[in-house]
N, C-alpha and C positions, 0 to 999 in steps of 0.2 A: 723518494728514493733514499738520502741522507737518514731518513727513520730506518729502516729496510737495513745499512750499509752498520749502522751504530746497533742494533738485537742481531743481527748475523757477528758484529764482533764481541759482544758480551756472552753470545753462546758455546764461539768458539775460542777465544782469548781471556774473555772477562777472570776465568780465576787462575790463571798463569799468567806467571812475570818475563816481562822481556830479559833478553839474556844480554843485552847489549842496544847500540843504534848505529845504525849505516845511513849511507845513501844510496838510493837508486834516482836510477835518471835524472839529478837533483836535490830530489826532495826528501826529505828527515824520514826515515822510518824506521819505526821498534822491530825489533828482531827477533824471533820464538823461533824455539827450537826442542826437542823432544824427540823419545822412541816410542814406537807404535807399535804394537804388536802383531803377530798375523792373526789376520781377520776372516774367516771362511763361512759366508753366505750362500751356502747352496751351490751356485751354478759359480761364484761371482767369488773368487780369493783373493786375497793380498798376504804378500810375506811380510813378515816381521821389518820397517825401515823406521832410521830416522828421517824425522822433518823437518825444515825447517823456514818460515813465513818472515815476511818482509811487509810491516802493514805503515802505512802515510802515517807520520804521527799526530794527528789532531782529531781529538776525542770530537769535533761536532764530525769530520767523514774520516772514520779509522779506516779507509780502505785500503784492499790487498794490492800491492804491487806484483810479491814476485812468492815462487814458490819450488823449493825444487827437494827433493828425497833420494836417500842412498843408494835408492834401487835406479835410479837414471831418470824419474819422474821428472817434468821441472815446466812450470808455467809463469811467464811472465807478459807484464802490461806491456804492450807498445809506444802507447802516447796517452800521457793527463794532460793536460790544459783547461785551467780557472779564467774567470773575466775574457773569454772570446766573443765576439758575436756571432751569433746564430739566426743564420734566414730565416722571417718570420713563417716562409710558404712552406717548413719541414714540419710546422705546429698542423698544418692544413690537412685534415681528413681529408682520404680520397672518396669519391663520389659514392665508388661502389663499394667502399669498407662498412662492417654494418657497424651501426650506432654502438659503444662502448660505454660502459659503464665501472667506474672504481670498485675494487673487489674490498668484500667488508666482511666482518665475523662479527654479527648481533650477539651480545654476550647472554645468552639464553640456552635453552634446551635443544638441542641438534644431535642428527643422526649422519655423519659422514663414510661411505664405504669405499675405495678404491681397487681398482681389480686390475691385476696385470697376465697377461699370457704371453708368454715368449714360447718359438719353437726355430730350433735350429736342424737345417736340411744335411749342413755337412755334419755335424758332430751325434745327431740324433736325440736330441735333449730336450724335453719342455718342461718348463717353468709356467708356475701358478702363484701369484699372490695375493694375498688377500690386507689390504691396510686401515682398519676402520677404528674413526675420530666419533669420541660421545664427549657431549658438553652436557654439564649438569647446573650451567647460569654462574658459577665458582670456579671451578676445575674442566679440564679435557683431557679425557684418558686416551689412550691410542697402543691400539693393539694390533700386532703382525703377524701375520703368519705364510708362510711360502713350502710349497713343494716341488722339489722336482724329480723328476722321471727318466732315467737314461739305459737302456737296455735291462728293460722291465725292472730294475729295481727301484723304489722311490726313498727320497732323501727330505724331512722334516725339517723347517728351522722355525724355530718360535722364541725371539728374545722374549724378554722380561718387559710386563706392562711397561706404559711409561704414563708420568703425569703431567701433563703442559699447566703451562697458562694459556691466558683468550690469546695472547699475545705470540708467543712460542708458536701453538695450534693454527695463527693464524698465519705466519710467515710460510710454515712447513705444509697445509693446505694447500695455498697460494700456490707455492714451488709444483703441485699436482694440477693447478687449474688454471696456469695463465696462459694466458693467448700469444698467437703467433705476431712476428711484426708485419705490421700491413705490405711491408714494399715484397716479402718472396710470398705471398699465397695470391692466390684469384678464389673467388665463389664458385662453385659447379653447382649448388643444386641446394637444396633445404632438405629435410627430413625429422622425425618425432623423434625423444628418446626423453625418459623418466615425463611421461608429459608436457616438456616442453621443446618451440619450436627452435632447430638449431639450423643454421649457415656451414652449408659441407665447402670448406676450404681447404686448396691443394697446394704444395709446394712447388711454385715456379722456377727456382733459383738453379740453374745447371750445374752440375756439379755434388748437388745435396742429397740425398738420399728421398726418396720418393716418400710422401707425406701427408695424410687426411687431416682434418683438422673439423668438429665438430662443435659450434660457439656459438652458444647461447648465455638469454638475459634472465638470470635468476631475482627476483623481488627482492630477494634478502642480501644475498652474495653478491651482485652485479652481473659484467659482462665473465663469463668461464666457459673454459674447454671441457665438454662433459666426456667425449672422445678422440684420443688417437692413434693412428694407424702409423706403423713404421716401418715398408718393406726395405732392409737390407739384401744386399748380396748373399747371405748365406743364413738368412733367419728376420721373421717376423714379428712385430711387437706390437701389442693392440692394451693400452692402455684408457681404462676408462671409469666413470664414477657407475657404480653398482646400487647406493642407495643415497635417497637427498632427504632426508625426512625435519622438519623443526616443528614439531607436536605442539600444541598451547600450552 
């Protein structure tokens, strides 16, 4: 996780300077600040704010405490705590969680696709996107493209390629394929998908929005969510992997 917390702030900090240092709850942290401009993704806007982050100051966990923008935005940590102990029986797999495995990116040839469908009942709108990762054993190119659709007109957006590293490629995958926490799902049932066998898991936690979860164990990748299902209140979201391919 500390690997994880240190490439999340070199991608988003690493070539901006703090603009000062505070404290939160405590503890020393660099302070960034910045304007952002409006951002219009299809279905999905942001207006032009400033920002400005609040991250721990120690390059081995640069982590984010607080975060808050001119538009009323604002997120912050509740509680850090170092050197606590922790019950060993929270390390303890449950019975019926299935086997888990560390999620990995073989630095080799790979074919990644991701598919998203959103449709909204109140507003009338669906969305389609398409996000597919190629690795060439060097480089991972990733390319996006989304449409959508709101009283028969449709709306294009296609940024500009992008080039990762294994590294970059491998965080932002991740972010598309990690698994649920074991304590809000139950198992309901198994099922096939890209030829392998996957565990149909549900969200139990009341209050949460209702939730499939489809995990399976990849030879290359590990344990991964190849799909899932997200009915809201007023629109559905069925996100899922469209192609696995790692050719010789």
């Amino acid at each position: 996780y500390p690997d994880i917390v240190r490439r999340n702030f070199a991608r988003i900090f690493g070539k901006r300077t703090p603009v000062g240092k505070e404290e939160i709850k405590g503890f020393p942290c660099w302070k960034y600040s910045w304007h952002e401009e409006e951002l219009d993704l299809g279905d999905v806007k942001s207006p032009a704010q400033d920002v400005t982050y609040w991250v721990y100051a120690d390059e081995q966990f640069p982590f984010m405490m607080a975060r808050q923008s001119s538009i009323g935005g604002k997120q912050d940590l509740l509680e850090l705590r170092f050197n606590v102990p922790v019950a060993p029986e929270l390390f303890v797999q449950p019975k019926d969680w299935p086997v888990a495995r560390e999620f990995q990116l073989p630095k080799r040839k790979f074919l990644i696709e991701f598919q998203e469908d959103r449709e909204s009942a109140q507003y009338g709108w669906k969305l389609h996107s398409s996000d597919v990762f190629e690795g060439d054993g060097d480089k991972v190119t990733r390319t996006f493209r989304q449409t959508t659709t709101q009283k028969g007109e449709t709306k294009d957006f296609e940024p500009p390629l992008e080039i990762l590293t294994y590294e970059q490629a491998r965080d932002a995958i991740w972010n598309r394929v990690q698994t649920p926490e074991w304590f809000r799902v139950k198992k309901r049932g198994e099922e096939q998908l890209l030829a392998l066998k996957t565990d149909i898991l549900e969200n139990v936690i009341e209050g949460l929005a209702p939730e499939k979860f489809f995990i399976a164990d990849h030879a290359l990748l590990g344990t991964i969510c190849l799909k899932q299902i997200t009915q809201m209140p007023t629109d559905v979201s069925t996100r899922s992997v469209a192609r696995l391919e790692f050719p010789q």
